[in-house]
Phi, psi and omega in degrees: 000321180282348160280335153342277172313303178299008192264308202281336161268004143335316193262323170295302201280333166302321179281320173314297195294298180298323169337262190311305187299316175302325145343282180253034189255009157274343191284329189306318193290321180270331158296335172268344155297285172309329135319276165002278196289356196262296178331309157310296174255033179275322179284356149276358193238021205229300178284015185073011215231046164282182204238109153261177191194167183244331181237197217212131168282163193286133159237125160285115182277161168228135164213130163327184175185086152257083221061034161253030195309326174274036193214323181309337192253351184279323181313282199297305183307293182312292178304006165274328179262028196259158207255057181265114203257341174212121178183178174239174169215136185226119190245145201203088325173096177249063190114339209319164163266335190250213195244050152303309169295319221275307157354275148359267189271348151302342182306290186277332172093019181325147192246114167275140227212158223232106179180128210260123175242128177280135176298039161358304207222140189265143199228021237024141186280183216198102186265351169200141140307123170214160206233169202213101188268171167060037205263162156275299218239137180286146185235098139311089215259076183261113178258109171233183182282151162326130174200014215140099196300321191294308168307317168308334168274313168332306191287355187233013161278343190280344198259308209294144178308293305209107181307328157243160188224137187232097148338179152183166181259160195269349168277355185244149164256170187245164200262184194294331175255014196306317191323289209285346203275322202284009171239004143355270156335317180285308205292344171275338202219116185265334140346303212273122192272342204187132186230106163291123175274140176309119180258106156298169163262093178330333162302349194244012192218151157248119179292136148061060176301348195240358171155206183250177155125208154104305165082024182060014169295348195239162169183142144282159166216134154234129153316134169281156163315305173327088162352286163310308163323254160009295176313314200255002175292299190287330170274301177317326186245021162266291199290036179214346164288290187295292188286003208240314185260334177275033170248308193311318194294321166231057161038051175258349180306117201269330188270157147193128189293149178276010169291324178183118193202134195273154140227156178272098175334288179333296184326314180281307180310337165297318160288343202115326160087172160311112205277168184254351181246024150249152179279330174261099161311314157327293207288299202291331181290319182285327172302306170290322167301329177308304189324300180276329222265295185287359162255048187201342175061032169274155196259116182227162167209133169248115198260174182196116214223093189298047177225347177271109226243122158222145213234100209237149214275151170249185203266135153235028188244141126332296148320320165262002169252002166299296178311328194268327181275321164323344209245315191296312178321306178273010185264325169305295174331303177303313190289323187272354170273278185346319192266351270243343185291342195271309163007093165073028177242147202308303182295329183284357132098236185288359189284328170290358202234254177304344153278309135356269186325314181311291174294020205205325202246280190298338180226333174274287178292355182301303183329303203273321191270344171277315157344274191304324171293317185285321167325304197309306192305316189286338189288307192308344171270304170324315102003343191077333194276015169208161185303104163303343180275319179298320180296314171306284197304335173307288182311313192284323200257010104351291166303298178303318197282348170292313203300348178284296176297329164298334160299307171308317197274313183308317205262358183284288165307334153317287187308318221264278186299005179058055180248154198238106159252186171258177201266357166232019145256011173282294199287356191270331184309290175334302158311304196269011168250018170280328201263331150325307209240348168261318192233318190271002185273341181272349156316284169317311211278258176359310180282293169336302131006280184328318188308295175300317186278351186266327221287340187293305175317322198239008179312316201245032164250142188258323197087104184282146192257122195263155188248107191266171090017117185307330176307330219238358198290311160335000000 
């Protein structure tokens, strides 16, 4: 019997050990890949030589709306100054309780207004319309019934002019050139169905430090005081460096965050639009366009475009970054079971095979198999049956090499974006990301966790988040 156990714990901790190298020897590969290409284009924007242009494809922003009266209007204001010449902003008000709306048209002087919207996509009912008059950019006001972040955007593909449509969340702002950097991709590729933006953390940044006015052209950057906050600054630009542009590179990418995301209206209507019955939507709209674009043998690209930047509020809490990675967990969990037909078939090509694959091993089961691997290694220590010293040095220089590379992926961006910090958020970067990559991951790995022994309970519940003023966010 004790040999048993030591075969089986011999067998766990081997795998567990290929785990992690494979691991990282992807975090190295996407992270020196994702230099690269920021490099690249950062030295093209240096020698002039982007695909510039005089005229603009048309966009409808959409942004969701539940309970933001206090986000809403920093929100609204910023997509209003983006350095654009044609679009809309259609905000869509999904139930609130509190005075989202109400902010909104006293703010704009808002109009209620008699304008017939055809149902492309079934919705919720739409109980008022309202205009922004005399507005430089038209401002659209949608009052429904509850339903939904997914339904809510259904109302506003059903509402928009506008042959493409760009989500954004009602808590994040866009820097002044985000519009055009993020239709970029289209505009080189008449292919490309879906585009992803780079999500910052909003806490690390102040707009127009020198005054008001600007369009968001001037900003500070600090690291926040906030612990957590920080912690996820150092998670957001290792992921949104690495796994996003080496996905990116053979149109494998399954996310495009729902904070900010670019779409071809027609495609998603064709598609179907936004399901209503998951918590991540996001994950599942990119997933179904992969779906439907390759069983219709249609010529697609899903894009994925780091220089378009939107600067979005974290979590500063416990309780509320519990909720939230609990909600992405179980949104996830829900889209890679739904999807689960593509896996290893032939027609979905890498999206079925390494991207799948990816997101099914590194981000859905991680939480359980590094969990039961450190349950092993410490039982397997404890015990005898395995070098405890060998192991302890392992898990640490493991660590540094992440934390190494997590550092890499921060000051990359720092650097891409001509952004200017100080020698003592330099040394505090350093520090949390030793502390990131030792401790706070094992943190995540837990809260993710939850996400599975909870999911019956907790599959439809989305959760509230608390929301400040971007002024006061810091």
């Amino acid at each position: 019997m004790s040999q048993l156990v030591f075969q089986i714990l011999r067998v766990v901790e081997a795998f567990f050990l290929l785990y992690l190298l494979l691991y990282a020897s992807y975090l190295f590969l996407s992270v020196a890949m994702g230099a690269w290409r920021l490099y690249r284009l950062d030295r093209m924007r240096t020698i002039k030589n982007e695909l510039k242009h005089d005229f603009y494809f048309p966009v409808s922003i959409l942004v969701p709306a539940h309970n933001e009266e206090v986000t809403i209007l920093d929100n609204v204001k910023s997509l209003l100054e983006l350095e654009y010449q044609l679009y809309e902003v259609i905000v869509i008000d999904d139930g609130s309780s509190d005075d989202t709306s109400r902010a909104l048209i006293d703010h704009f002087h808002m109009k209620e207004v008699s304008r017939p919207i055809r149902l492309s996509i079934p919705c919720k009912p739409i109980q008022a319309v309202y205009e922004a008059p005399d507005a430089r950019v038209r401002l659209t006001l949608l009052r429904k019934e509850n339903g939904g972040k997914g339904d809510a955007l259904n109302a506003g593909i059903n509402a928009a002019q506008y042959p493409y449509f760009l989500c954004i969340d009602a808590d994040s702002v866009l820097q002044w050139d985000s519009l055009e950097r993020i239709v970029q991709p289209v505009m080189e590729d008449d292919s490309v169905v879906a585009v992803g933006g780079l999500i910052r953390v909003a806490q690390c940044i102040q707009f127009n430090p020198e005054g008001e006015g600007g369009a968001h052209r001037k900003l500070s950057y600090h690291l926040p005081w906030n612990f957590l906050t920080s912690m996820q600054v150092m998670e957001y630009d290792r992921s949104f460096l690495a796994s996003r542009i080496l996905l990116d590179g053979f149109n494998g990418n399954l996310i495009i965050s729902g904070a900010f995301g670019l779409f071809k209206k027609s495609v998603v209507i064709a598609a179907g639009g936004y399901a209503t019955d998951v918590l991540g939507e996001d994950m599942e709209l990119v997933a179904k366009l992969h779906a439907y674009c390759r069983n219709n043998m249609e010529r697609y690209s899903i894009r994925y475009e780091p220089n378009a930047v939107c600067w979005s509020q974290a979590p500063s809490t416990l309780p509320d970054l519990f909720k939230q990675r609990r909600r992405w967990h179980i949104g996830l969990f829900q889209c890679i079971t739904r999807y689960r037909f593509m896996f290893l078939k032939s027609r979905f090509g890498m999206v079925g095979t390494a991207s799948y694959l990816y997101y099914l091993l590194y981000e859905l089961y991680s939480p359980i198999i590094e969990v039961i691997g450190l349950a092993v290694s410490a039982a397997a220590a404890l015990t005898g049956l395995l070098n405890a010293g060998f192991m302890l040095q392992f898990y640490l220089l493991f660590a540094i090499y992440s934390a190494i590379l997590t550092i890499t992926a921060f000051f990359q961006r720092i650097y891409t974006q001509n952004i200017h910090i100080s020698r003592g958020d330099v040394l505090r970067a350093c520090i949390m990301c030793l502390i990131e990559n030792i401790f706070f991951r094992f943190v995540f790995d837990f809260i993710r966790l939850n996400a599975f022994i909870g999911y019956r309970k907790n599959k439809g519940t989305w959760g509230t988040i608390k929301r400040v003023r971007h002024s006061d966010a810091r």
